[in-house]
C-alpha positions in Angstrom: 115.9 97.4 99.5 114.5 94.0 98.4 113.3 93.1 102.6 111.8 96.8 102.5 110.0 95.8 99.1 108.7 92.5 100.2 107.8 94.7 103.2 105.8 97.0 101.6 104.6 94.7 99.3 103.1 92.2 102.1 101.7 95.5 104.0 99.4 96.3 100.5 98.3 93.2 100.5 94.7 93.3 101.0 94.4 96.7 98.9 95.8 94.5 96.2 93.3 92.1 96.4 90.3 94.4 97.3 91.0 96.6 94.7 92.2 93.7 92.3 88.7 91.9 92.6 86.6 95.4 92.4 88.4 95.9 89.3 87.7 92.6 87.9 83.8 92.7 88.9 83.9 95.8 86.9 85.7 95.0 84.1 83.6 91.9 83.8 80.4 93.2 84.1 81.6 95.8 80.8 82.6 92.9 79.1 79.7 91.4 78.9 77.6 94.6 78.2 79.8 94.7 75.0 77.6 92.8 72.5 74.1 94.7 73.3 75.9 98.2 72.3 77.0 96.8 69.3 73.6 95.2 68.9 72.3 98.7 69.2 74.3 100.4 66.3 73.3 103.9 65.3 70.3 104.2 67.7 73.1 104.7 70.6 74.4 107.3 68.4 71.5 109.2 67.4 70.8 109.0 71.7 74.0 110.2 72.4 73.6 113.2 69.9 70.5 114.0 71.6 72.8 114.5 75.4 74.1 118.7 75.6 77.0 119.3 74.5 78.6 119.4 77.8 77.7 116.1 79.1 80.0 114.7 76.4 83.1 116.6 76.4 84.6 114.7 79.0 84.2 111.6 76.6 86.5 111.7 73.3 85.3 108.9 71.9 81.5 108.8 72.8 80.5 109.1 69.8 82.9 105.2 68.4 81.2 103.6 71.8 80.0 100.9 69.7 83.6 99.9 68.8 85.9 98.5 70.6 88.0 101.0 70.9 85.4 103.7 71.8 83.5 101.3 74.4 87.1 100.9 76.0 87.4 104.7 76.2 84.6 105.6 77.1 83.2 102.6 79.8 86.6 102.5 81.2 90.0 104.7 80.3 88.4 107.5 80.6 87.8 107.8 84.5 89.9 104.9 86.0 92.7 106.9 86.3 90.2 108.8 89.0 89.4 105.8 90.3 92.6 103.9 91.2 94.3 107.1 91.6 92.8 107.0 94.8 95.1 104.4 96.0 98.0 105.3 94.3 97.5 109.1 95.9 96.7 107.9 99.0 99.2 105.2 99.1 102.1 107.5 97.7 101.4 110.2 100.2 101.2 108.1 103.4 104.6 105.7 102.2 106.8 107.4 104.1 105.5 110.4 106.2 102.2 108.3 106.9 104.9 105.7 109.4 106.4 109.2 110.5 103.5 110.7 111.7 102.6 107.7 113.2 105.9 107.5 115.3 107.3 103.6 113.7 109.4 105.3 110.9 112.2 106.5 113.4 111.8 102.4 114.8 112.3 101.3 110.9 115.4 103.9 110.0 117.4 102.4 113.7 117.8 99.0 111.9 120.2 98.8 109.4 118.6 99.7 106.3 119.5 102.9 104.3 117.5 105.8 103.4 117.8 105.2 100.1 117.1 101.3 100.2 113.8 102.1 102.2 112.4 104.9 99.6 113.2 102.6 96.5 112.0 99.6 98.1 108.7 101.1 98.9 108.2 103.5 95.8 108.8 100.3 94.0 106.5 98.2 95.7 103.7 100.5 95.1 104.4 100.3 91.3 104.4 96.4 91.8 101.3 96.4 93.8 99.9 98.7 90.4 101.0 96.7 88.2 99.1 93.6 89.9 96.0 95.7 90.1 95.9 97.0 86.3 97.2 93.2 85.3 94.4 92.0 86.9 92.0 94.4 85.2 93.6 93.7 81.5 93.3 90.1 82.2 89.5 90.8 83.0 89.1 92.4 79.2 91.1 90.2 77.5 89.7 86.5 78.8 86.3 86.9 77.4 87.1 89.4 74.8 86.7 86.4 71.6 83.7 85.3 73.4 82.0 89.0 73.1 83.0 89.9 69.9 85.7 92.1 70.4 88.1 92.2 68.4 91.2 93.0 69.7 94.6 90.8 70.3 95.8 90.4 73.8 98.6 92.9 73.1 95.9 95.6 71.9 94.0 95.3 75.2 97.4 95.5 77.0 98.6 98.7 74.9 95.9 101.3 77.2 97.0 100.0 80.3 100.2 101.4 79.9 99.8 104.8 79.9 97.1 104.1 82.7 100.4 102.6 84.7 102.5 106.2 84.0 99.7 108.4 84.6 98.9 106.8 88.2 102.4 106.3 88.9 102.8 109.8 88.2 100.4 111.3 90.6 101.8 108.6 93.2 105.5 109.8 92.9 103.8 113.4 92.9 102.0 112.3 96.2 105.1 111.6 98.2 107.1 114.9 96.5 104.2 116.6 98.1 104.4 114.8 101.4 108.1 115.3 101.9 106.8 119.4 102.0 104.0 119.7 102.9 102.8 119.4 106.9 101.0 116.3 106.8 100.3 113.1 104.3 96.7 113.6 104.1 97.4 117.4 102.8 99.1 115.9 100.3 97.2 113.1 99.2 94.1 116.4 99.2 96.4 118.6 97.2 97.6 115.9 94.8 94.0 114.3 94.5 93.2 118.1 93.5 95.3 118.4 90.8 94.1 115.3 89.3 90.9 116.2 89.3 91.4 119.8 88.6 93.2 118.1 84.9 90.3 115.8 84.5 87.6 119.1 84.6 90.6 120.8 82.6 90.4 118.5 80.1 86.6 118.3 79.7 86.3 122.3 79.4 88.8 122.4 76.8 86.7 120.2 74.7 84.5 122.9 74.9 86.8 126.0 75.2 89.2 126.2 72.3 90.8 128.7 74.1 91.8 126.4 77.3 93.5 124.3 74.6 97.0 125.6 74.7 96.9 125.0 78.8 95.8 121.6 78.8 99.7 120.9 76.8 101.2 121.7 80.0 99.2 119.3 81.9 100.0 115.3 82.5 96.4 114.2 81.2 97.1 115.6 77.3 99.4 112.9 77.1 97.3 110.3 78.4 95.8 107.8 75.6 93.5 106.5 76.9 91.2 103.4 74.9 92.7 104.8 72.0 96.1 103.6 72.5 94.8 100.2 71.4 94.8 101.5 67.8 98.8 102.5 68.4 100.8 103.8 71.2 102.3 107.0 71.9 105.6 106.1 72.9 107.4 109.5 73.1 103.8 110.7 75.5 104.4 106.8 77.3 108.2 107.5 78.2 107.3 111.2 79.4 105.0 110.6 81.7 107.2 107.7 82.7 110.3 110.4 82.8 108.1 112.8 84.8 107.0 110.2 87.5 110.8 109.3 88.2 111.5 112.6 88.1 109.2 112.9 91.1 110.4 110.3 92.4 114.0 111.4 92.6 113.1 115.1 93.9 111.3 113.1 96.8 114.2 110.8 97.7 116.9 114.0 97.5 114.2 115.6 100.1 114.3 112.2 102.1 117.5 112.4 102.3 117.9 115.4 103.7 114.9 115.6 106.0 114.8 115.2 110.0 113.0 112.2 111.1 110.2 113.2 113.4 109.3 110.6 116.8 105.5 111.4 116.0 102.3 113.8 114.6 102.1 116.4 112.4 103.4 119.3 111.4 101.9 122.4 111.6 102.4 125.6 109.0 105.0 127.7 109.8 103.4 131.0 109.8 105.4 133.3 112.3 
């Protein structure tokens, strides 16, 4: 388990990085935006107010963006689980049927290494290489955060990027559940990448549909903090996304288990 880990982990390497520095550029660029919105006070409010209704409601905290918490929120929690779920999807759907399809996973499972070491090894090297990326990005925040006037401990800053971690590591573990049963990896990196999105619109139209509230409770994202975990976190929401993703996780190793190596391709759908 620990050679397939360093494996895996030396494979990601340059998604790390790349993904690692974008994050950074970003992060910094935000950070040093801060001080001009809180320059700006209540004429960004009285603009925002101005903006229909429905080009806020994906935005819980618009309205606070001139605090810390709100410019957090808004600038950053609130879509970079869209962002970086785009690697941990597409990583978590091609980590094991992505080398079957391309005919080296049969090579891999002939040297003596067992299923199980293989799956843990890599499912936990893709929550390494997420942990990097996000450590990276907090790091980012909470450097400059005296300089800019935001007033937030290190551990605030850090509090957010936890339920960003169980979210993406969610939709990862979900990822390769889907690839172990579906035909192909990039099906289910396209179904999984559906879903997320499909909660993100979910979760802006309830803010506008009372009614759509009592579905959104069944869905990962209502548990997601967000900037707002800086003022407290959730922990029972935090350990049930974390319980869900392992959960995931597990189903996917059971069907890994259990499943017939293939030399190369795809498969197809079994209609007849």
């Amino acid at each position: 388990m620990q050679a397939e880990f360093k494996h895996m982990l030396r494979r990601l390497r340059w998604q790390i990085i790349g993904w690692s520095l974008g994050v950074v550029l970003y992060d910094l660029l935000l950070a040093f935006f801060y001080p001009s919105m809180v320059d700006m006070g209540d004429a960004i409010i009285d603009y925002i107010k101005a903006f229909p209704q429905g080009m806020v409601a994906f935005f819980e905290n618009i309205y606070a963006i001139a605090t810390p918490m709100g410019y957090l929120d808004v600038y950053f929690f609130s879509y970079m689980h869209l962002i970086i779920g785009i690697l941990a999807i597409g990583t978590g759907a091609g980590l094991l049927a992505g080398d079957e399809e391309r005919g080296t996973l049969d090579l891999v499972m002939a040297q003596p290494v067992s299923r199980s070491g293989l799956f843990w090894g890599r499912w936990t090297a893709l929550l390494a290489a997420l942990v990097i990326i996000l450590a990276a990005g907090w790091l980012s925040w909470a450097l400059p955060s005296r300089s800019i006037g935001m007033d937030l401990t290190w551990r605030q800053l850090l509090l957010p990027f936890l339920p960003l971690l169980a979210v993406l590591m969610l939709f990862a573990s979900l990822a390769l559940l889907l690839s172990m049963i579906l035909p192909a990896a990039r099906i289910a990196g396209m179904a999984t990448g559906a879903l997320l999105v499909g909660n993100y619109l979910l979760a802006g139209l309830a803010n506008l549909n009372e009614k759509l509230q009592p579905v959104m409770k069944y869905t990962p994202l209502h548990y997601y903090q967000g900037g707002t975990a800086v003022e407290g976190l959730e922990l029972c929401w935090l350990l049930g996304l974390l319980a869900a993703a392992l959960l995931a996780a597990a189903a996917a190793w059971l069907l890994f288990l259990r499943r017939d190596i293939r030399v190369g391709g795809e498969r197809s759908w079994k209609l007849t």
